[in-house]
ROLUM-711450 format. One record per residue (C-alpha): residue in one letter; x, y, z. Coordinates in steps of 0.25 Angstrom, whole numbers, plus 5000, padded with zeros to 4 digits. Layout:
BEGIN
AXYZ...
***
This chain:
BEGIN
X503250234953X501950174950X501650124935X500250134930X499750034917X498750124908X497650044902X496950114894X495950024891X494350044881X493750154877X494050294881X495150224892X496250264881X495750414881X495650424896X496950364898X497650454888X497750584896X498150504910X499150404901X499850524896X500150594912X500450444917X501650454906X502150594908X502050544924X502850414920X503950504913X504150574926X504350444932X503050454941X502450344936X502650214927X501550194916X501350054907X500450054896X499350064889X498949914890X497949854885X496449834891X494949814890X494149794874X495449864868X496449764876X495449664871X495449684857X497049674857X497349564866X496049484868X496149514883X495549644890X496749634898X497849594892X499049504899X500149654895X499249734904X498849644914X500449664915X500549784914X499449824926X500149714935X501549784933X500949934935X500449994949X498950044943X498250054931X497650154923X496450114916X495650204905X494550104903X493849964900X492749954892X492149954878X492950014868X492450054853X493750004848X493149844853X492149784848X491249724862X491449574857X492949594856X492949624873X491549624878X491949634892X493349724892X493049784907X493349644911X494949704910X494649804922X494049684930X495149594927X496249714930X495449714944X495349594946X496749574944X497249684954X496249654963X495749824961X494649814971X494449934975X494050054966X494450194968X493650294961X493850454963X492950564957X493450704956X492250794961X492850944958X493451034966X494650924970X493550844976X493450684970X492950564976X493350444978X492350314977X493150204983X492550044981X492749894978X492949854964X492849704969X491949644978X490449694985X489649714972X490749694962X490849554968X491249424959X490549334950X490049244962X489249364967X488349384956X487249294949X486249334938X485249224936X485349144920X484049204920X484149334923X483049324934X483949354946X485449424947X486249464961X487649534965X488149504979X488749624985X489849554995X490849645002X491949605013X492549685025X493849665017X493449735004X492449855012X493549895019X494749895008X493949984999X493650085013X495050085015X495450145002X494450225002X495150275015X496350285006X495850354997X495250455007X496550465014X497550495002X496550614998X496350675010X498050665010X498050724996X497450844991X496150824990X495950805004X494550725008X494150655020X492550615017X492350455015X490950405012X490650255012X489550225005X488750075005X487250015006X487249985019X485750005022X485549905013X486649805010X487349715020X488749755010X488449895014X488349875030X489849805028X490249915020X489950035031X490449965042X491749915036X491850065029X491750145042X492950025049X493850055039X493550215040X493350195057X494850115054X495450215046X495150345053X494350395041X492750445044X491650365032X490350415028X489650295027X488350325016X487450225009X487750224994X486450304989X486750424997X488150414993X487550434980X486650544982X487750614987X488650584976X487550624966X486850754974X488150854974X488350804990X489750804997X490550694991X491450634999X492950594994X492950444997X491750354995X491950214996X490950104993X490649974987X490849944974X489449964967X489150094974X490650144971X490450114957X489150194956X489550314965X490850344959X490050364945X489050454952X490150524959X490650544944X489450594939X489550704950X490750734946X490350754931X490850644922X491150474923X492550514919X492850574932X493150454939X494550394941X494450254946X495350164954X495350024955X496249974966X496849854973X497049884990X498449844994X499349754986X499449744972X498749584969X499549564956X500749644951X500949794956X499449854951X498649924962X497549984956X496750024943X496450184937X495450194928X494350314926X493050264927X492150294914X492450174908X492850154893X491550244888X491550184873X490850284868X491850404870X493150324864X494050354856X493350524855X494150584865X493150634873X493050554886X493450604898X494950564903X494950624918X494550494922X495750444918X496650554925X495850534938X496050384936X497550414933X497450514946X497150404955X498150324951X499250414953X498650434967X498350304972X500050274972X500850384982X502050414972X500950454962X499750504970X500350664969X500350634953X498850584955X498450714962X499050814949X498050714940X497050754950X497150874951X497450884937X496050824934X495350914943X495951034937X495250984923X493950964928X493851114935X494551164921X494351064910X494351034899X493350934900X492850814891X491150804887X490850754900X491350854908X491250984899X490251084900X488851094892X489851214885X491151164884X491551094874X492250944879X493650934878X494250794872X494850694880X496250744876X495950864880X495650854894X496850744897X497850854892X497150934901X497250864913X498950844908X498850984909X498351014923X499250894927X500450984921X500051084928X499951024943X501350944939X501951104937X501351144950X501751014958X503151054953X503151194959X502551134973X503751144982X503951014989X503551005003X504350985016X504450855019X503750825034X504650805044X504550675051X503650665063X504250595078X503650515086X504150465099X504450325099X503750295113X502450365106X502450305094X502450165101X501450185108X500650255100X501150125089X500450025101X499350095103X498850095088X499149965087X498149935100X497050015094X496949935082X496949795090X498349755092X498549705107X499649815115X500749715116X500649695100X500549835097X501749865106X502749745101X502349835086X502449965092X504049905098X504449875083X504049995077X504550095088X505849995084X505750025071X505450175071X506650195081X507450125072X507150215061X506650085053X505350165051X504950085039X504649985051X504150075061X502750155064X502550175051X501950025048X500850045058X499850095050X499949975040X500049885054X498649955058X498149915045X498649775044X497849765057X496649825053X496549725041X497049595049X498349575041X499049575056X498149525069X498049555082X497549465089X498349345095X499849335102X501049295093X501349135099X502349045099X502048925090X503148835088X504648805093X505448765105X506748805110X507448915100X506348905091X505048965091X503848995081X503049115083X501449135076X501349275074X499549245073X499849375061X499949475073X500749605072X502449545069X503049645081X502249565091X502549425085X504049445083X503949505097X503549365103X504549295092X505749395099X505349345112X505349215108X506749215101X507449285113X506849185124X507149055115X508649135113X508849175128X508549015131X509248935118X510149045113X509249055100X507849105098X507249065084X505749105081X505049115069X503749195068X502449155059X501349235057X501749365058X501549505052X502649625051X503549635062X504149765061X505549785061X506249655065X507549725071X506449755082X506649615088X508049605084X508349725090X507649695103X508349555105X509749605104X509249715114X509249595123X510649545118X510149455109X510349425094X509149425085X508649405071X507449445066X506749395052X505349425045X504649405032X503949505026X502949515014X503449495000X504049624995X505449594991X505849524978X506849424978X508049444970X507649414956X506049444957X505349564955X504249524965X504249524980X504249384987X504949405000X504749505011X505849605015X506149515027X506849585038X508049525046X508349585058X509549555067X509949615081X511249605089X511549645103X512649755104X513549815117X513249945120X512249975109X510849945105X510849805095X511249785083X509949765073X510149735060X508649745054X508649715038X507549685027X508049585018X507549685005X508349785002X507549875011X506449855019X504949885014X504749985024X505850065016X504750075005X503550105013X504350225020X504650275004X503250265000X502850335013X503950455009X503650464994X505350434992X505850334982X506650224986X508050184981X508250074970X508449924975X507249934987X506449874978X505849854962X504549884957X503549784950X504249734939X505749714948X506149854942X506949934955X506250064959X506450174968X504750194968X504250134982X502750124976X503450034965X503849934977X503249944990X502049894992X501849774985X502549844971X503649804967X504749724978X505949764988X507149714984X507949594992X509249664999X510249694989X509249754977X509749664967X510649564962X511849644962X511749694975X511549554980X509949554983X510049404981X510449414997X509349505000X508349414995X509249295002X509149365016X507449395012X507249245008X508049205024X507149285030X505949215024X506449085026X506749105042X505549175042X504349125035X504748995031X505348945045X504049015050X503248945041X502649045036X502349125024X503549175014X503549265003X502449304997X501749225008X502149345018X501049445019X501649615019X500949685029X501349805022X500549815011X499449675013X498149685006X497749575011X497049535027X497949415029X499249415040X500649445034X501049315039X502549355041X503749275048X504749315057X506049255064X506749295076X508049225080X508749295092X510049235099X510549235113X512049285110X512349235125X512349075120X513449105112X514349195123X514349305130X513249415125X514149535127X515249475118X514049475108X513649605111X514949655111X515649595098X514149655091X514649795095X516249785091X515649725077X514649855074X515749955080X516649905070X515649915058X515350055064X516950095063X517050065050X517550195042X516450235035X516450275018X515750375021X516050455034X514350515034X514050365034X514750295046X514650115045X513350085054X512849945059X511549895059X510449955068X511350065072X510550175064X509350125070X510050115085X510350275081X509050295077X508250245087X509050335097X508650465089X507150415088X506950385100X507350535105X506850595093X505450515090X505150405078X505050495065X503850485056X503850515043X502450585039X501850485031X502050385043X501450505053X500450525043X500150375045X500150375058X499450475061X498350415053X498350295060X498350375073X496950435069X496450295066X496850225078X496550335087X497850315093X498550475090X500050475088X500550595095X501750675100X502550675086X503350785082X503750825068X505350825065
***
């Protein structure tokens, strides 16, 4: 469940917020959505607390997922010498969530609405150090200064943008880039670093430069539905844009922070983008669909929401065909309605829709789609290589997914290799460089993992550990400076294959809170153990020290299904069923255990070894130190640490004995008269030794959002899927 903070703010911000406040509260009764405030902000804020953002709603914005803002500005209520700069609040709220990216969509009739997609920070809205004006007046400059960096995270969500409406109803694929540069080196960066990310992406650009962008914008041409620029042009062809579609009011803006929220759980700011027009206070008769449409691209920016945004869409649109309409929109002989007016009018085509989406009758879920596993390593291996990795790299990934997808672990499996792709794309994992051996001597080795892929680096590490075991009857190796290894049963699993005893250990990024906190500080850190067994394959016992893994929440957001209470708590330490609320970077998993009645303290024990004989013996980062390849933001390497330990269980007597003791112990456990009869006592691994029997006849299943996925990646790398089946 997301929670929006409503900030009303100056001037007509409280009218145009009324209508949207009073759907957000009916929607918050159903359960839908959590809604705080209003809080203070702006001239008003001003004149009440001295500050035009005060310390209650800088609080309440950091504990709520977006904000809804009506408007900053001057207000007839406050006098200009009580707050002669109250717009410094939005830049401050900006600042502070590090929005850098603005979103603003612009409905065109007929369904149609573009979207203008730029940088908030940066190019021309650079800082202080970028701007001189001379003491007397005689000479003034502005120094436009972009980064690859910054071009490309505002292509890609444009992309995004472009990609969720052509899944959505208003399907649209044209996406025009618009810049200066027959004139301006900034320009020249911003087309070559536009048509990478598209050429990388799989999505076709129209490059323009920005005064036929606006001829076309302001001639009734064709407009496209994406149009992403920097942020000077943006600002002023997003007004044109709505001037063609008749009114400043029709202009729902965004404000948005790419990937991890900076401070507290905020992601974003909604606003319509008018301003506080002075003048029309307090008479109800502005306009308010910018505020629906603002409200309409919050609800769509968060999946367990985005259905409830399309309705206020679509509510809007039914509106502007219909009215009525306020005097900026209503014909030379219609009289305007009020701003009440057309709110309740828009609650009212939102009633409507809400009746019909009641009566649609629910679709057949899709049935899974298989893939042989033979097919889908190689097809694994083979994208891997077209974006750069070396073959024998891409294999040793390809080997721990296809183990993890057998397994039926497919939290671990195919399904993270479009966020692999991506991570390599924007250098969080490297390619080039071998995992070495650094340190150690006899049992004892320290492997550099150079921030390459983890399969590849624990791969060495394994190799390691069973040489320095077959020759000393122990291999100890620690591994620094890796990323995410995949499931670490692989490894254990593949030395007890080879009658060895293994353990496997890993950090991961901070997402679990400790026993007590309501923040994360530790990862989930895996602890994987293998055992040889007579007559069988090996025993693998494969466990996350949280009370589930993270991959368990990225499958429930994937699905669209709740999760059950104890996996994890949301940003205040409140448990919830809502996967939005936790995963990524919300809230927190939980240690093993869920709490302090059911013994977390033990889960959060088992978490805080793994660190310790991971990163700290590694020597290197713990906690919040640890990067999360999941969900990063950022360009740097994950910087994870692994242990493998194996044991030859020949040095301690004859290996079959071990072998055979192991397999009298589980067929015991297995004997044991079940309390339920439906629900016989299993060991360890034996649901994945099962399953990977079936799989391997019947094909690796994939759900249709991990196809859809795939698929998509397959169209960018070049490198198609094929021979899958449905069912």
């Amino acid at each position: 469940m997301i929670r929006v903070a409503l900030l009303p703010g100056d001037g007509v911000g409280e009218e145009v917020l009324d209508g949207p406040t009073r759907l957000l509260r009916r929607l918050a009764g159903t359960g839908a959505v959590e809604v705080t405030g209003p809080w203070p902000v702006g001239a008003r804020a001003a004149a009440a607390t001295g500050d035009v953002l005060p310390a209650e709603t800088l609080a309440a914005c950091d504990a709520a997922d977006a904000i809804l803002l009506g408007a900053v500005g001057e207000d007839p209520r406050v006098p200009a010498e009580v707050c002669p700069r109250p717009e410094v609040a939005l830049h401050r709220l900006r600042e502070c969530y590090d929005l850098r990216i603005s979103v603003r969509e612009i409905p065109l009739g007929e369904g149609r609405e573009l979207a203008v997609v730029r940088n908030l920070i940066g190019g021309s809205y650079g800082g202080a150090d970028d701007r001189m004006l001379r003491e007397d007046g005689s000479e003034a400059a502005d120094v436009l200064r972009l980064t690859r960096e910054r071009v490309a995270e505002v292509v890609h969500i444009a992309i995004d943008v472009l990609e969720r409406r052509s899944a959505g109803p208003r399907a649209g694929g044209r996406l025009v880039s618009a810049d200066k540069a027959n004139l301006y080196a900034t320009g020249r960066l911003w087309r070559q670093v536009a048509g990478e990310v598209a050429r990388e992406r799989g999505v076709d650009v129209e490059h323009r430069y920005v005064d036929r962008a606006a001829f076309e914008l302001g001639s009734g041409a064709a407009v496209p539905d994406v149009l992403v620029t920097e942020g000077l042009l943006g600002d002023i062809l997003s007004d044109l844009a709505a001037g063609r579609a008749g009114s400043p009011a029709l202009c729902g803006s965004a404000s948005l922070h790419p990937g991890d929220p900076v401070r507290g759980r905020c992601v974003g700011l909604f606003e319509p983008a008018h301003g506080s027009a002075p003048r029309r206070a307090l008479r109800d008769q502005v306009d308010p669909l910018g505020g629906f449409l603002a409200l309409a691209a919050l609800l769509r920016h968060f999946p367990s929401t985005r259905e409830l945004g399309e309705r206020v869409r679509a509510a809007v649109d039914g509106v502007l065909r219909s009215g009525p309409w306020t005097y900026d929109l209503a014909p030379e002989d219609t009289p305007p309605a009020t701003t009440t007016a057309v709110a309740d009018a828009v609650l009212a085509a939102f009633d409507t829709l809400d009746d019909e989406a009641r009566v649609t009758p629910v679709a057949v879920e899709e049935p899974p789609v298989r893939v042989p596993a033979d097919v889908l390593a190689g097809w694994t291996t083979a994208v891997l290589t077209a974006v750069g990795v070396r073959r024998h790299h891409a294999r040793d990934v390809a080997r721990v997914l296809g183990y993890a997808d057998l397994s039926g672990i497919d939290s671990h499996g195919v399904a993270r290799l479009p966020a692999y792709v991506q991570a390599l794309r924007t250098g969080v994992i490297a390619t080039d460089g071998e995992p070495t051996v650094v340190a150690g001597e006899g049992a004892v080795a320290l492997v550099e993992g150079h921030g390459l892929f983890g399969h590849p680096v624990t791969t060495l590490a394994l190799a390691e550990a069973v040489d320095r075991a077959r020759a000393h009857g122990v291999g100890w190796v620690n591994v620094h400076g890796s990323s995410h290894h995949g499931a670490s049963g692989a490894y254990a699993h593949e030395a007890a294959d080879q009658g060895l005893v293994a353990l496997v250990a890993t950090n991961t990024g901070p997402v679990v809170a400790p026993t007590g906190a309501a923040r994360p500080y530790l990862g989930t850190n895996p602890l994987a153990l293998g055992v040889p067994v007579a007559g069988e394959e090996p025993l693998v016992f494969d466990m996350a020290t949280s009370a589930v893994a993270a991959g368990k929440f990225e499958i429930a957001l994937r699905t669209g299904r709740p999760v059950p209470l104890g996996w994890g708590v949301d940003a205040q330490g409140r448990p919830t069923t809502d996967p939005a609320a936790v995963f990524p970077g919300r809230g927190a998993l939980l240690p093993l255990g869920s709490d302090r009645e059911r013994s977390s303290h033990k889960g959060y024990g088992l978490g805080l070894l793994v660190e310790l004989l991971t990163g700290v013996l590694a020597q290197g980062p713990t906690g919040p130190g640890v990067g999360n390849l999941t969900f990063r933001a950022g360009s740097g390497h994950p910087d994870v640490s692994h242990l493998v330990v194996v044991l030859d269980p020949a040095r301690l007597g004859d290996p079959a004995e071990v072998r055979g003791g192991a397999a009298r112990l589980l067929a015991g456990l297995r004997a044991l008269a079940p309390v339920d009869p439906e629900l016989p006592v299993r060991t360890p691994g034996q649901r994945a030794a099962a399953e990977r029997v079936r799989r391997r006849e019947h094909g690796i299943p994939l759900d249709p959002e991990t196809h859809r996925a795939l698929e998509a990646l397959a169209g960018q790398v070049g490198r198609p899927l094929g021979t899958a089946a449905r069912g």
